[in-house]
Backbone bond lengths (Angstrom), bond angles and torsions (degrees), N, CA, C in turn:
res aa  C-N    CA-C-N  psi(-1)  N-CA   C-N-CA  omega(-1)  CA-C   N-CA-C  phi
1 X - - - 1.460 - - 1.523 109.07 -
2 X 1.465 113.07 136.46 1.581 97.18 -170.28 2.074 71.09 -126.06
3 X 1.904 91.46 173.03 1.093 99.81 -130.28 1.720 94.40 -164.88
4 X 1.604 123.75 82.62 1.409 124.69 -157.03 1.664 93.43 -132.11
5 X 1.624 95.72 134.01 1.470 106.33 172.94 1.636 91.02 -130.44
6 X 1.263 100.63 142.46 1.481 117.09 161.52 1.453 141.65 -132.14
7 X 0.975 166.62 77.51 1.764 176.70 -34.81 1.579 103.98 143.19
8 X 1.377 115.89 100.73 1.663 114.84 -166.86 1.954 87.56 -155.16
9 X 1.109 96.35 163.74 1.247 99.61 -178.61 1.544 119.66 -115.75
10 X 1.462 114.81 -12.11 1.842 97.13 171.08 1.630 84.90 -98.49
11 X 1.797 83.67 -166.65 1.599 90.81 -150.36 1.923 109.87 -93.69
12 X 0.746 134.29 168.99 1.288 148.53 174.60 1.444 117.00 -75.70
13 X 1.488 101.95 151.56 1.642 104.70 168.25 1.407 113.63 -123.45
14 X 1.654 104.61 106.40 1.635 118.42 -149.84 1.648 87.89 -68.46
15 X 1.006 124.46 -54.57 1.883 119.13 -171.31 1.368 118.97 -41.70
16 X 1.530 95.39 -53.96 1.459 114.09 -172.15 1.886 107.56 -52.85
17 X 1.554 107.66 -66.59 1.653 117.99 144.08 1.658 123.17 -15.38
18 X 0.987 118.03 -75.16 1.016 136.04 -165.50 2.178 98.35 -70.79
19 X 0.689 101.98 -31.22 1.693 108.24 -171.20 1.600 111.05 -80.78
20 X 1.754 90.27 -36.62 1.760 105.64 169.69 1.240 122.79 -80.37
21 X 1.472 112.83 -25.85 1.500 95.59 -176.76 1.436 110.07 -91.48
22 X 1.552 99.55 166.83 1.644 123.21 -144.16 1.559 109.89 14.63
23 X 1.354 129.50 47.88 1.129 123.78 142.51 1.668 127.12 -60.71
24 X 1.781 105.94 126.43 1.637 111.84 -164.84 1.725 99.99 94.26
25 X 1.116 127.22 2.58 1.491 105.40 -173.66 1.240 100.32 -108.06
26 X 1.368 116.01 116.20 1.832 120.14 159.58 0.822 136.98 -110.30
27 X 1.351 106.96 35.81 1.343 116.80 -179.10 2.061 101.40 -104.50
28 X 1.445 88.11 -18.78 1.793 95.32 177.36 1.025 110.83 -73.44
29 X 1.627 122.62 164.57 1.129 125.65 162.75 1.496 128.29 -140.91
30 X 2.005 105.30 5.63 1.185 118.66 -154.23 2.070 86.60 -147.32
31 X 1.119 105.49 133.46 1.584 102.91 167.77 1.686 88.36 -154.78
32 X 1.460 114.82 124.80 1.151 146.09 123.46 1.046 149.66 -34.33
33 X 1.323 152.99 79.74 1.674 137.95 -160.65 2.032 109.54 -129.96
34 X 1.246 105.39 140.80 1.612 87.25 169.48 1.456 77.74 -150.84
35 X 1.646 87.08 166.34 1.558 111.94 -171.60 1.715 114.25 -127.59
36 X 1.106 130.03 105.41 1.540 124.69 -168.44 1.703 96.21 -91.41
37 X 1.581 105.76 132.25 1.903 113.72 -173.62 1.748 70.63 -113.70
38 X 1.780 83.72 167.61 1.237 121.54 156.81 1.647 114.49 -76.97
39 X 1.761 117.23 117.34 1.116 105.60 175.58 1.535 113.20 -122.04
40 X 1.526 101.15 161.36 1.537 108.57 -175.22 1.654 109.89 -119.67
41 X 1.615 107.12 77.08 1.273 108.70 -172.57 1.399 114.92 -73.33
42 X 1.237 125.20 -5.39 1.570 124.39 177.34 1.601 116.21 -99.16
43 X 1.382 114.61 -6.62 1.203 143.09 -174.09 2.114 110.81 59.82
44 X 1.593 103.40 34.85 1.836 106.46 -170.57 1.757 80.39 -112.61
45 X 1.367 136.40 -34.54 1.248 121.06 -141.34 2.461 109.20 -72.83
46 X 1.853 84.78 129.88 1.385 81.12 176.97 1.679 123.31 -95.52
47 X 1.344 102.20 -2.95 1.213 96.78 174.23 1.560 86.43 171.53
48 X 1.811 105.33 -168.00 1.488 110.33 -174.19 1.669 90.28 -165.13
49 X 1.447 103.78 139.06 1.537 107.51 167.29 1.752 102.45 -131.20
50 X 1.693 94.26 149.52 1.534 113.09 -162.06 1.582 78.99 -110.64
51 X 1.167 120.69 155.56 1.366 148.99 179.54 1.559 113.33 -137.35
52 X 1.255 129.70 142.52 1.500 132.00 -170.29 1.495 90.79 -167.71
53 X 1.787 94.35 173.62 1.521 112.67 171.04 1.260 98.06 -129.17
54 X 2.028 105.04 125.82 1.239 110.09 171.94 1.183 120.66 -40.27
55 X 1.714 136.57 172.18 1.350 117.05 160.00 1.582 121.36 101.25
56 X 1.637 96.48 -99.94 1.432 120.45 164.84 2.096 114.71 -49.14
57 X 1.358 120.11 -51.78 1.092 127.88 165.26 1.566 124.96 -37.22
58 X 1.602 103.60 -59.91 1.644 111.70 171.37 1.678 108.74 -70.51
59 X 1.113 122.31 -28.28 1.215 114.79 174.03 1.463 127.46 -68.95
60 X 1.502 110.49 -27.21 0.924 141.95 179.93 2.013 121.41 -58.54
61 X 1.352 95.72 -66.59 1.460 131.38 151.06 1.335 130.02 -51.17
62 X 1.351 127.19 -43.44 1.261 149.52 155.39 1.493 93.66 -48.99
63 X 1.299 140.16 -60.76 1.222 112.85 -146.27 1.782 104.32 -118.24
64 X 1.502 111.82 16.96 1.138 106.39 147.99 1.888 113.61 -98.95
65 X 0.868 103.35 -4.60 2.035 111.92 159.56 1.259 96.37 -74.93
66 X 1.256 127.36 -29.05 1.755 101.15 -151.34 2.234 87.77 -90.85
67 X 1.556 112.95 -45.85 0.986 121.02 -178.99 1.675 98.99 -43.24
68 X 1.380 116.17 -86.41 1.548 101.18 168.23 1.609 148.93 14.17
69 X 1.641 86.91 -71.27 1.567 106.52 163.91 1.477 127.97 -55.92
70 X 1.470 99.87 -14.32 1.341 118.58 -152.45 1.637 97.71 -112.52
71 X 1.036 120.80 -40.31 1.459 124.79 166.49 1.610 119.61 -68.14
72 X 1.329 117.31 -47.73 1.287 111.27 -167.61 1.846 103.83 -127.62
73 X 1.036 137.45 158.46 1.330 148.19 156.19 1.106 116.96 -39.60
74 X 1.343 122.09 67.64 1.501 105.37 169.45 1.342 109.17 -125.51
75 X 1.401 120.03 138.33 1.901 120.65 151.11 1.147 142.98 -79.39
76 X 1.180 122.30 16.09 1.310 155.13 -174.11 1.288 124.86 -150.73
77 X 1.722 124.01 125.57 1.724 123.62 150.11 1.018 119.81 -132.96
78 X 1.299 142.73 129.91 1.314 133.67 159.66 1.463 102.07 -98.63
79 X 1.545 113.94 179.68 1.579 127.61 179.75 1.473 94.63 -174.93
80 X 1.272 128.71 91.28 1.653 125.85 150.73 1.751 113.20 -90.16
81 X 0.637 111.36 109.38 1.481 126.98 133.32 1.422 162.01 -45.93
82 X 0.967 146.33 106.46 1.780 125.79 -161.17 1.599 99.05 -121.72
83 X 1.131 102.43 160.91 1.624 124.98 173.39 1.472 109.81 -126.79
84 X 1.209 93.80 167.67 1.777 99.75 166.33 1.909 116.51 92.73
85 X 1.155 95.59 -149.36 2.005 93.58 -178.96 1.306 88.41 -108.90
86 X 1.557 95.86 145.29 1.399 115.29 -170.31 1.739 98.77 -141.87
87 X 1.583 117.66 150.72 1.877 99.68 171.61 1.476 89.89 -107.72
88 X 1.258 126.63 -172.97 1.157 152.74 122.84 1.605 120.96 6.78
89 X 1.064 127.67 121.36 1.646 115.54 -164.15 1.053 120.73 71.69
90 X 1.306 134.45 2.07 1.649 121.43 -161.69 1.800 88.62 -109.69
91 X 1.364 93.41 161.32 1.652 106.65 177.08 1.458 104.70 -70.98
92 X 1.254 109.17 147.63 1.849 125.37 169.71 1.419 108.72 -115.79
93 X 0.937 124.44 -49.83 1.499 120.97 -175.47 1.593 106.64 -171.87
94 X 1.157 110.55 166.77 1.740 138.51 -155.91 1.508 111.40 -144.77
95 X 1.290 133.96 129.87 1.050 152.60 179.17 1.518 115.60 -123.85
96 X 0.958 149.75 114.22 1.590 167.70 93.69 1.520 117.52 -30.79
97 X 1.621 101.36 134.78 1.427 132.59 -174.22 1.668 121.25 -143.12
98 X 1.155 127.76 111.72 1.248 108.00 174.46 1.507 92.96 -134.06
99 X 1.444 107.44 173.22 1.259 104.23 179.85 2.028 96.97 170.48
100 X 1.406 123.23 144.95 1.131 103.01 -178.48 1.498 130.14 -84.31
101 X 1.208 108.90 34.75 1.842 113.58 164.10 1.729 89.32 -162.41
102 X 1.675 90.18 137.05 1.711 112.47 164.08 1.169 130.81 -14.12
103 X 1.729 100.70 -65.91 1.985 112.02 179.92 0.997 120.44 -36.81
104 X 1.802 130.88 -45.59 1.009 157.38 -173.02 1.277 122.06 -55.52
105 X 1.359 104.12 -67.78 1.317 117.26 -175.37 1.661 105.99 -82.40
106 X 1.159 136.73 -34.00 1.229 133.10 -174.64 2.036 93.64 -75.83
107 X 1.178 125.71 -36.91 1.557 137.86 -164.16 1.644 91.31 -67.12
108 X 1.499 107.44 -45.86 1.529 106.79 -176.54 1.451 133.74 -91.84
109 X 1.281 101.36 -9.93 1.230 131.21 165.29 1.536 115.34 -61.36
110 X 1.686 112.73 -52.47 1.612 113.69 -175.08 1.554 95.37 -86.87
111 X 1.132 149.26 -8.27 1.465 158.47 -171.09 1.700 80.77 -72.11
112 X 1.258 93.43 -84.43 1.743 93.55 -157.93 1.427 108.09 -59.50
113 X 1.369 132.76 -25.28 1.441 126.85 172.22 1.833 95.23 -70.11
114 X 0.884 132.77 -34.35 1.596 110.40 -172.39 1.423 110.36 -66.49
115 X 1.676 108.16 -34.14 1.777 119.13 176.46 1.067 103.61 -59.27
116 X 1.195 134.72 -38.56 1.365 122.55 -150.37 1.715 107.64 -84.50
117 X 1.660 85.97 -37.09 1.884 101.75 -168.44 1.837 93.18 -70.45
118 X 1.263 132.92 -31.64 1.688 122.21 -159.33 1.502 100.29 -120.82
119 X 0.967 118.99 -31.40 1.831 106.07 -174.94 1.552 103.36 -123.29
120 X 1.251 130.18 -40.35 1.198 117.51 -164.04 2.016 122.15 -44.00
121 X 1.036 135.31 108.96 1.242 148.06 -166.42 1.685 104.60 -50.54
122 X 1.428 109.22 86.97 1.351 136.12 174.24 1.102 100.98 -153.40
123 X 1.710 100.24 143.77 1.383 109.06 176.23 1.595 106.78 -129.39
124 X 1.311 130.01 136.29 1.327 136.73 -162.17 1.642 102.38 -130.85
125 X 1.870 100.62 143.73 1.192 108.02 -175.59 1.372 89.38 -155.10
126 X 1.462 113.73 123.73 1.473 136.56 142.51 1.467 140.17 -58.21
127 X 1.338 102.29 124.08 1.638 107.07 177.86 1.964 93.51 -109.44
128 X 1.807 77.14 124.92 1.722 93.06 156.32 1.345 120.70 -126.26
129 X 0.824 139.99 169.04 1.992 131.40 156.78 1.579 103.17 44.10
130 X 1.280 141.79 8.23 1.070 144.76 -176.36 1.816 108.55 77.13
131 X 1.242 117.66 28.53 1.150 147.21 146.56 1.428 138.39 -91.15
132 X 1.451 117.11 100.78 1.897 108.90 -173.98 1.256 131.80 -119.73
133 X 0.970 143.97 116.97 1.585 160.95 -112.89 2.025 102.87 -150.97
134 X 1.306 115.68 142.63 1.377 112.26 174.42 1.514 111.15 -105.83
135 X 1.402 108.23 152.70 1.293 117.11 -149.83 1.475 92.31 -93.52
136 X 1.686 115.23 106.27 1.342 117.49 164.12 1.784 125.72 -48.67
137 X 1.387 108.92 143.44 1.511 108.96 164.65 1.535 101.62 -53.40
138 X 1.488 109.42 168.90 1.271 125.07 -165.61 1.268 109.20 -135.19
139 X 1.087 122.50 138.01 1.943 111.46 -172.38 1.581 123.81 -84.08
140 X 1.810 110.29 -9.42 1.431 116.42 174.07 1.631 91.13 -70.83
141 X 1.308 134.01 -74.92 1.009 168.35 -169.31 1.586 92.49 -26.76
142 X 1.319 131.66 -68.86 1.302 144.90 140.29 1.583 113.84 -16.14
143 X 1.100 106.11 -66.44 1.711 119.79 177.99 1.823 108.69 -55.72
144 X 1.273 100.28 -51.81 1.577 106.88 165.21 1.549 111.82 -38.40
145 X 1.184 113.89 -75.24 1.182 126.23 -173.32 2.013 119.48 -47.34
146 X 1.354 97.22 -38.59 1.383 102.09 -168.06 1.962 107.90 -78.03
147 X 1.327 112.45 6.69 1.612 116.33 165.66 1.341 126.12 -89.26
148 X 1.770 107.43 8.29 1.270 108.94 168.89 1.497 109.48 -100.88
């Protein structure tokens, strides 16, 4: 089982990602991927910066991948991450799943996207109007999380 966390701050190349992982594996039969953007549902937002602690973060992440692995069948995880200032449209993070049947990988796939969206140790702050505010937890988001 291989098993990749990442926390970097420019942005990613989701294809390139996505084309590499579990490439050569035939023993899979199911790969999963989602991509969380920066969105501007009010149409004011100028950007957004994610804040983390080196270290503590990958450790963090790492071992909700490793739990994962551990719940469902999979041979494959990725987890990228980004930090830093980001605008509107830009990628935030990427999730990878493989595993050799669907349930699995799609089951482990929204697992680690619910971690990432409610506990994972990031902190986010919005710029609007030249005004910036931090992005409270959310109680669906919460609710998501609490069906594992």
């Amino acid at each position: 089982m291989a098993l990749r966390v990442v926390v970097q701050q420019e942005p990613f190349d989701f294809g390139a990602e996505a084309e590499g992982f579990a490439a050569g594996r035939h023993d899979l039969g199911a790969v999963v991927t989602f991509t969380g953007v920066v969105r501007d549902v009010a149409g004011t937002l100028e950007g957004m910066e994610i804040e983390h602690y080196p270290g503590m973060t990958e450790k963090a992440l790492t071992k909700i991948a490793e739990e994962a692995q551990a719940r469902w069948s999979l041979g494959e995880v990725l987890v990228i991450h980004r930090h830093g200032p980001m605008a509107p449209g830009e990628r935030i993070m990427m999730v990878a799943t493989a595993s050799p049947h669907r349930q699995d990988a799609f089951e482990a796939a929204e697992f680690l996207m619910d971690y990432l969206k409610s506990r994972a140790p990031f902190w986010k702050k919005e710029r609007s109007a030249g005004d910036t505010a931090w992005v409270a937890a959310r109680d669906e988001d919460e609710a998501a999380l609490d069906r594992w």
